[in-house]
N, C-alpha and C positions, 0 to 999 in steps of 0.2 A: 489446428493451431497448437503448437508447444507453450507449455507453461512458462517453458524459459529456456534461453539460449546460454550455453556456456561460449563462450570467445575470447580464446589469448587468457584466459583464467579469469576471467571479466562476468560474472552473471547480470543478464538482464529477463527481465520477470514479463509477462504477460501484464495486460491493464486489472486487473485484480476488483471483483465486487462479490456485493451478496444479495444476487441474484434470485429473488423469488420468498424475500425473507419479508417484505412486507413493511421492517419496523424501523425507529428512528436513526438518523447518521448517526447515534452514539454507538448502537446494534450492530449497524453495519459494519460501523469502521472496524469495531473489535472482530467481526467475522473477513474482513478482507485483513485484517493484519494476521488473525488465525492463519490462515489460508497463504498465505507471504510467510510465516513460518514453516509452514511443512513445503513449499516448494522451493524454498532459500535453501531445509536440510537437503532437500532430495538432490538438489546443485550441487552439496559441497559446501555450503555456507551455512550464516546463520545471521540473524539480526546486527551484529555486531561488528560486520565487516558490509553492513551499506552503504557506498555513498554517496547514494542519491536517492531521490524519494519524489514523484510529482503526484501529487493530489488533485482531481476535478472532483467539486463538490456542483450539487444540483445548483446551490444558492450559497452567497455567503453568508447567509444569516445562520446559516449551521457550521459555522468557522470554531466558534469557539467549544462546542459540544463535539467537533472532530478532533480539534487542537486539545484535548483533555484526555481524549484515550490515547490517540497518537503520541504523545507528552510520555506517558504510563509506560505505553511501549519500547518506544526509543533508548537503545543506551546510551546513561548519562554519560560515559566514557568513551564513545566515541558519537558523533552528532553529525549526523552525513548532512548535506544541503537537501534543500528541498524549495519543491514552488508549489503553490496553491494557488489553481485557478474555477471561477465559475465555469460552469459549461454544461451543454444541453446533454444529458447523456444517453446512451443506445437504449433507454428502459422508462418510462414514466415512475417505475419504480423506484429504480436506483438514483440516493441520495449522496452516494460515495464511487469513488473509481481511485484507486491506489495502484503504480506499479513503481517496482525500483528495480536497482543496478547497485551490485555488490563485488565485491572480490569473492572469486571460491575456494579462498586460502584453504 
């Protein structure tokens, strides 16, 4: 499985978690945005040219504890769309799942 597809200058990421980390969606998320970092550089990108973002969280009750790193994250100067949904994920463990689509300007 590739981390990410380049197309038409278009990157799209892999579903992105933190796999085998044990700890709460605030841990996670900052380790799957980690992780969306170094594979947006290794694109050709970088945070600042995504514009798109889907999030599946285990529960929504960890919305607002994801929604607080992710916030921290994001640049204020550009604010790509994004959807957040519940959903059962591949892992009992995993509390977060993040993948986006960037330009690889």
């Amino acid at each position: 499985m590739s981390s990410a597809v380049v197309v038409n200058g278009l990157v799209f990421t892999q579903g992105i978690t933190a796999r085998g980390s044990g700890e709460d969606v605030a841990s996670q998320t900052r380790k799957c945005l980690e992780k969306l970092d170094k594979i947006l550089k290794a694109a050709g990108s970088d945070r600042s040219a995504v514009l798109k973002v889907t999030i599946w969280l285990k529960t929504m009750d960890d919305f607002d504890a994801m929604n607080e790193i992710y916030d921290s994250w994001v640049s204020k100067d550009h604010l790509p769309v994004r959807a957040c949904v519940e959903a059962r994920l591949a892992h009992p463990s995993l509390l977060v799942e993040i993948q986006a689509e960037a330009c690889g300007c």
